[in-house]
N, C-alpha and C positions, 0 to 999 in steps of 0.2 A: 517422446515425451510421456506417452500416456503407460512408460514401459517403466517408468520411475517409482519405486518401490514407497517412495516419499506420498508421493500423490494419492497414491490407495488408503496408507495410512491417515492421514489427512485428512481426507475427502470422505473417511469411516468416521473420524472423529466428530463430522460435522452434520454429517445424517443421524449421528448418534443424538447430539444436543446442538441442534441449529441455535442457538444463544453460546455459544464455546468459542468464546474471541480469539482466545490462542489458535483454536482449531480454524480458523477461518484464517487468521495473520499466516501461519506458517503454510497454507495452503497457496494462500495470494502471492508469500514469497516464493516458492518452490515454482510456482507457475512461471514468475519474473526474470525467478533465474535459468529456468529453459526457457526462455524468450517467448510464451502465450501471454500475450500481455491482454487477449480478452476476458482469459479465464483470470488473472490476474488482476484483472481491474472488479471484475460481480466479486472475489472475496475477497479482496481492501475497499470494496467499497461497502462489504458487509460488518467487516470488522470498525470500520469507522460511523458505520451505524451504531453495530453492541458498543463500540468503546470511544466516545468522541474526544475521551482523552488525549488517545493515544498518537504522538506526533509523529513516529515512525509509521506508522499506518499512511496516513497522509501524504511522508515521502514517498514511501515505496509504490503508492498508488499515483502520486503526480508524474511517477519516474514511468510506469504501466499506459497513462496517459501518453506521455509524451512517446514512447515507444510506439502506439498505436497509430501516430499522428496525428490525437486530438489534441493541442496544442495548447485551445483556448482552456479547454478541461484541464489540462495540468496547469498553466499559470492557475484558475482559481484553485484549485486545490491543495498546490505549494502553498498561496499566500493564507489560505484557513490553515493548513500545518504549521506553517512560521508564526502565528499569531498564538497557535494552542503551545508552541515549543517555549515560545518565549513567557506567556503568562504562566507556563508550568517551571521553567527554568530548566527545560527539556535543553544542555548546550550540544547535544553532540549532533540529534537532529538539526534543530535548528542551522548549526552551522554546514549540515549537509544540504538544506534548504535553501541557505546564501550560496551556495557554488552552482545550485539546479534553477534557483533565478537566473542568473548569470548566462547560464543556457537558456533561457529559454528569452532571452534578450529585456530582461526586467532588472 
């Protein structure tokens, strides 16, 4: 994991300007999608601090949650993304949100 060329990059961008939402989003992802769902959850949980906009954040951290096995953590977190998806008319989130309810028996 820590061998991923992704993560350096990233994880530079964000020492650089701890406020660089991108720089936290793409980090949180790259975590997610090697399966550290710790490290993946401290930066979507940072980037949903800098950007409470943003509905993918949300998913991808309910989805980090639930990989973790905090369960109850990802249902709220889902339902604060599907609420920011839908008042923003975020549809593609949002509909990613109704499938990860679905999981999560909601």
């Amino acid at each position: 994991m820590a061998d991923d060329p992704r993560i350096e990059q990233f994880r530079k961008m964000t020492e650089a300007d701890p406020q660089n939402e991108l720089g936290h989003f793409s980090l949180g992802k790259t975590y997610l999608e090697l399966g550290d769902y710790g490290q993946a959850m401290t930066s979507l949980r940072r980037t949903v601090e800098l950007a409470p906009q943003n509905s993918r954040a949300y998913y991808l951290l309910a989805l980090a949650q639930k990989g973790a096995g905090d369960v109850d953590g990802a249902i709220q977190t889902v339902r604060q993304g599907y609420d920011v998806a839908t008042a923003r008319g975020d549809l593609m989130p949002r509909k990613d949100m109704v499938s990860l309810m679905k999981t999560l028996g909601l």
